[in-house]
DSSP file (Angstrom, degrees, kcal/mol; ACC not computed):
  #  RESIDUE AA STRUCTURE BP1 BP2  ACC     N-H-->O    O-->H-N    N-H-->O    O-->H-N    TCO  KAPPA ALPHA  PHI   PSI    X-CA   Y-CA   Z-CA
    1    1 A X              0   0    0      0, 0.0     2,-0.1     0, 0.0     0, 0.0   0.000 360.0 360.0 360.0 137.6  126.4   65.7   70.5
    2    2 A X        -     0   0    0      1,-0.1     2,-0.2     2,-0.0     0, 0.0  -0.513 360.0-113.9 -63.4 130.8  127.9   66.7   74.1
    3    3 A X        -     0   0    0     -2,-0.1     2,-0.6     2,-0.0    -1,-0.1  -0.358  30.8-164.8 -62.9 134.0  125.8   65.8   77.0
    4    4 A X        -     0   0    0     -2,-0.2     2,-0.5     2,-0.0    -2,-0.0  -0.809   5.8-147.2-128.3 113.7  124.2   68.4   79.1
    5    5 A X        +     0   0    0     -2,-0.6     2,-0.4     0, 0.0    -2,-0.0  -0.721  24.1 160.1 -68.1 109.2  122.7   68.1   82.4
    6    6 A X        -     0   0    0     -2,-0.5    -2,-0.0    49,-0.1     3,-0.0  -0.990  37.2-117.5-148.6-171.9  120.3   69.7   83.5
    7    7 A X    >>  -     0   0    0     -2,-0.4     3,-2.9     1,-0.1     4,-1.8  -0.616  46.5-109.0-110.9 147.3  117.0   69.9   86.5
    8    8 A X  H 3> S+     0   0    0      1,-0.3     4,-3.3     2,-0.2     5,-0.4   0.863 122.1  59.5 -37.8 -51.2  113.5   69.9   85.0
    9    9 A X  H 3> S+     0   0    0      2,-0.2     4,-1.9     1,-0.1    -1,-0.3   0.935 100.9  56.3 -58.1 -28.1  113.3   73.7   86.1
   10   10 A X  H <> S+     0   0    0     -3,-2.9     4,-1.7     1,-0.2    -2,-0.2   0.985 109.5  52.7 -61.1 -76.4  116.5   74.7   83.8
   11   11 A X  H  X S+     0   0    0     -4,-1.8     4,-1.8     2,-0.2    -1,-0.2   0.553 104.2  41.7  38.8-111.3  114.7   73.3   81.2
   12   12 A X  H  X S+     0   0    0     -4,-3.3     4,-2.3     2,-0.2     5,-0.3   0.961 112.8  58.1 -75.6 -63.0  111.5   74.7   80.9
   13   13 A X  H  X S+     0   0    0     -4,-1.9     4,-2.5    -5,-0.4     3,-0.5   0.769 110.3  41.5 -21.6 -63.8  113.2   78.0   81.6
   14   14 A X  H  X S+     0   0    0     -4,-1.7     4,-1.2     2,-0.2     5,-0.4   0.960 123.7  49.9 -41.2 -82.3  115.9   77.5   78.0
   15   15 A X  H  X S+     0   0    0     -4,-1.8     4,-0.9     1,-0.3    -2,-0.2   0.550 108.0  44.2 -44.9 -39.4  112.3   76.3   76.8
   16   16 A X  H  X S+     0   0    0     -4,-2.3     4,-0.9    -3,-0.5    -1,-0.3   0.980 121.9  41.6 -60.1 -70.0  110.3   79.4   78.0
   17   17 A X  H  X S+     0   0    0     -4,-2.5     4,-1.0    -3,-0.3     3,-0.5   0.925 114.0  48.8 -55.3 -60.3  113.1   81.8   76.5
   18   18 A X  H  X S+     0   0    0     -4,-1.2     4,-1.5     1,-0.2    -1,-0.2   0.720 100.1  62.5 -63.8 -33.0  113.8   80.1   73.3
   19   19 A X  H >< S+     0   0    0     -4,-0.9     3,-0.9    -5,-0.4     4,-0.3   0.936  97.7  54.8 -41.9 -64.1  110.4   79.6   72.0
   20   20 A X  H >X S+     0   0    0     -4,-0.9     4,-1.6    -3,-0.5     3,-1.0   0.874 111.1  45.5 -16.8 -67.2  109.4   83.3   71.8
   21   21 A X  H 3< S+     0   0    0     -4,-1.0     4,-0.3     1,-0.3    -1,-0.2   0.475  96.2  71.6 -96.1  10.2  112.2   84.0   69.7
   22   22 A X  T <X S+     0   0    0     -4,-1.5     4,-1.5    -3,-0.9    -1,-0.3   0.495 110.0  42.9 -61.5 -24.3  111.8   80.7   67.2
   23   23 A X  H <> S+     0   0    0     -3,-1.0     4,-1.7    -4,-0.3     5,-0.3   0.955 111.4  49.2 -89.2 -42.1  108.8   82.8   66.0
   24   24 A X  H  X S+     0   0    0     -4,-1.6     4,-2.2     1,-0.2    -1,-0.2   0.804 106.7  53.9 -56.5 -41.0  110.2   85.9   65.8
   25   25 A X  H  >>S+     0   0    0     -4,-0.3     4,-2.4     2,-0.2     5,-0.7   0.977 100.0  64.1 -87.9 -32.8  112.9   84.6   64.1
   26   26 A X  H  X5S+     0   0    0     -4,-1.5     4,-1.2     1,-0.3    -2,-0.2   0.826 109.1  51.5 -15.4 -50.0  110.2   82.9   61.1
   27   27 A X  H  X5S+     0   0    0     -4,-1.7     4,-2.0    -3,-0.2    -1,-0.3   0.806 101.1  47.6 -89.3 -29.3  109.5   86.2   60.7
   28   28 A X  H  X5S+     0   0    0     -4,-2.2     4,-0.6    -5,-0.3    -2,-0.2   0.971 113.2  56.3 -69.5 -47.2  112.9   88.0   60.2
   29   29 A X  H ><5S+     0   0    0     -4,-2.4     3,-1.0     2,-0.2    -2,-0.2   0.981 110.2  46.1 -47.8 -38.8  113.7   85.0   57.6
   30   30 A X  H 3<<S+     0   0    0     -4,-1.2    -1,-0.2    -5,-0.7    -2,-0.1   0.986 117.5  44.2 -44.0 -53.1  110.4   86.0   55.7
   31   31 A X  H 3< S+     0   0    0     -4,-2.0    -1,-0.3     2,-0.0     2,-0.2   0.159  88.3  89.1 -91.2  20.8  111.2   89.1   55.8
   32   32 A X    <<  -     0   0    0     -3,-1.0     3,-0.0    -4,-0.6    -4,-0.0  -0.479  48.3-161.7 -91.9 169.6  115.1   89.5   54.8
   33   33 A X  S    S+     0   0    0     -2,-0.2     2,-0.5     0, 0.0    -1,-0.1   0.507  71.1  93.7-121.0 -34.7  115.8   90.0   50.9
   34   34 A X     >  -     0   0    0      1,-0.2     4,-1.9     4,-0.0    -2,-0.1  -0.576  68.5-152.9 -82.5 120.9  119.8   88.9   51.6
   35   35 A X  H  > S+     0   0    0     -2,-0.5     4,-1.8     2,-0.2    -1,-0.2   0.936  90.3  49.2 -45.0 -57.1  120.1   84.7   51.0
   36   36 A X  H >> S+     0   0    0      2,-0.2     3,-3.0     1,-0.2     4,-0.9   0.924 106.9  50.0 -50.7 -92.1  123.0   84.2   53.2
   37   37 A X  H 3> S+     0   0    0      1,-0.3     4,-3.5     2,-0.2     3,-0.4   0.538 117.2  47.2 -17.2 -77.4  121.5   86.0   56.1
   38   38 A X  H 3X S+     0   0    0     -4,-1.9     4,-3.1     1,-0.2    -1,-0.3   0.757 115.3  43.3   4.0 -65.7  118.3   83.6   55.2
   39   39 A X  H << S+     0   0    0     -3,-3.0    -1,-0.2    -4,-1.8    -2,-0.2   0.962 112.8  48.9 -70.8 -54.8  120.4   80.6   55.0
   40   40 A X  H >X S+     0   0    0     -4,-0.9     4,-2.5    -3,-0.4     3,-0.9   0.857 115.0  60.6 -80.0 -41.4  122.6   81.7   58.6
   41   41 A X  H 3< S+     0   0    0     -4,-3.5    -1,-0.3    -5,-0.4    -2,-0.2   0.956 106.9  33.8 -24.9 -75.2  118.7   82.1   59.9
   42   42 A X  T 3< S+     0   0    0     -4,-3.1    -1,-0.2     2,-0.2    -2,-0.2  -0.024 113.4  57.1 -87.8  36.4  117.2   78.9   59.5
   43   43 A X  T X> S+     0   0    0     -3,-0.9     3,-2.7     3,-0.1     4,-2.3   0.317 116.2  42.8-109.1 -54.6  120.6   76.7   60.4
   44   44 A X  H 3X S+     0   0    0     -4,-2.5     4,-1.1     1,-0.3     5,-0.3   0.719 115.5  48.6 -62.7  11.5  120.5   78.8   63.9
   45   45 A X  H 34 S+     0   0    0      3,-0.2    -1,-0.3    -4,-0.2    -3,-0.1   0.087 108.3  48.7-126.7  28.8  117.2   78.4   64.1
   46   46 A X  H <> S+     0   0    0     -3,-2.7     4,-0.7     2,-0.1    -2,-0.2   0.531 115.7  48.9-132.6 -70.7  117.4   74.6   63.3
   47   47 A X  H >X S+     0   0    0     -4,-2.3     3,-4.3     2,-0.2     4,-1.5   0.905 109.2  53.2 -15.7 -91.8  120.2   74.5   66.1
   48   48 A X  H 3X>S+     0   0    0     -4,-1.1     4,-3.6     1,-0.3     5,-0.5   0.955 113.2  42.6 -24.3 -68.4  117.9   76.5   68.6
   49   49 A X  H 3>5S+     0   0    0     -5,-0.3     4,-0.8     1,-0.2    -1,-0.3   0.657 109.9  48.9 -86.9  28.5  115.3   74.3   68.3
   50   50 A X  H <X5S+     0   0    0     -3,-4.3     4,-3.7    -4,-0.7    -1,-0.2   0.760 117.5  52.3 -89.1 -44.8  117.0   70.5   68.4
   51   51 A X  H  X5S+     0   0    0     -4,-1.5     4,-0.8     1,-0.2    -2,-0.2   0.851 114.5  38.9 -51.1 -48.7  118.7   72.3   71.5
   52   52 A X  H >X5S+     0   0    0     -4,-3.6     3,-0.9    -5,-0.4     4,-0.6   0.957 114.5  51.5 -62.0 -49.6  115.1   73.1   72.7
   53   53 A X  H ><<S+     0   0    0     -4,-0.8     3,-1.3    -5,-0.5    -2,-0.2   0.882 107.6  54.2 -52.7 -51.3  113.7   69.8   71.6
   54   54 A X  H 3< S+     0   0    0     -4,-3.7    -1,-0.2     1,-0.3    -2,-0.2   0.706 106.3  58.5 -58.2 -19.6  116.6   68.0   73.6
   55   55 A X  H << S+     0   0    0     -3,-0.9    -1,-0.3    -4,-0.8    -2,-0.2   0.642  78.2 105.6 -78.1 -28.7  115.5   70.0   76.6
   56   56 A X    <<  -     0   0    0     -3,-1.3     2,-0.5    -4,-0.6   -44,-0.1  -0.240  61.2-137.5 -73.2 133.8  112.1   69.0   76.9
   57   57 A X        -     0   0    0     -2,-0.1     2,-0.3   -49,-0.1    -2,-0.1  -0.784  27.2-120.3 -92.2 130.5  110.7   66.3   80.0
   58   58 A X        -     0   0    0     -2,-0.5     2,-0.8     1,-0.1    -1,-0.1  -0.438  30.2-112.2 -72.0 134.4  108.7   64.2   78.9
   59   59 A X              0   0    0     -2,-0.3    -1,-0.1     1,-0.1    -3,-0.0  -0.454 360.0 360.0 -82.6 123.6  105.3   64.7   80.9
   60   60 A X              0   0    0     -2,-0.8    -1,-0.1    -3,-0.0    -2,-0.0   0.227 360.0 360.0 -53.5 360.0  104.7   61.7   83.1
C-alpha cells in the first residue's frame, strides 16, 4: 500500500467524514435487492474503512 502522510488534524477530519457514511452505507447494502451493487458496496466499504483504520493516532 502507498504511503500517505498526513498531520493528526487531517486525520481525524478523513475520520470525522468517513465514519458517518460507513453506517449509512450498512444500510443501503441491507437494503439493495441487486447482488453486484451489494458486492461493489461492501468491497468500497472494506476500502473506506482500512483507509480509515490506517488514519487513526493512536491516543498517547
Amino acid at each position: 500500500m502507498a504511503g500517505l502522510r498526513v498531520t493528526p488534524e487531517e486525520a481525524e477530519t478523513v475520520h470525522e467524514v468517513v465514519s458517518p457514511h460507513l453506517g449509512r452505507m450498512s444500510t443501503e447494502i441491507a437494503d439493495t435487492d441487486n447482488p453486484r451493487y451489494r458486492s461493489y458496496l461492501r468491497e468500497w466499504r472494506e476500502i473506506l474503512i482500512r483507509v480509515r483504520d490506517s488514519l487513526t493516532i493512536p491516543v498517547v
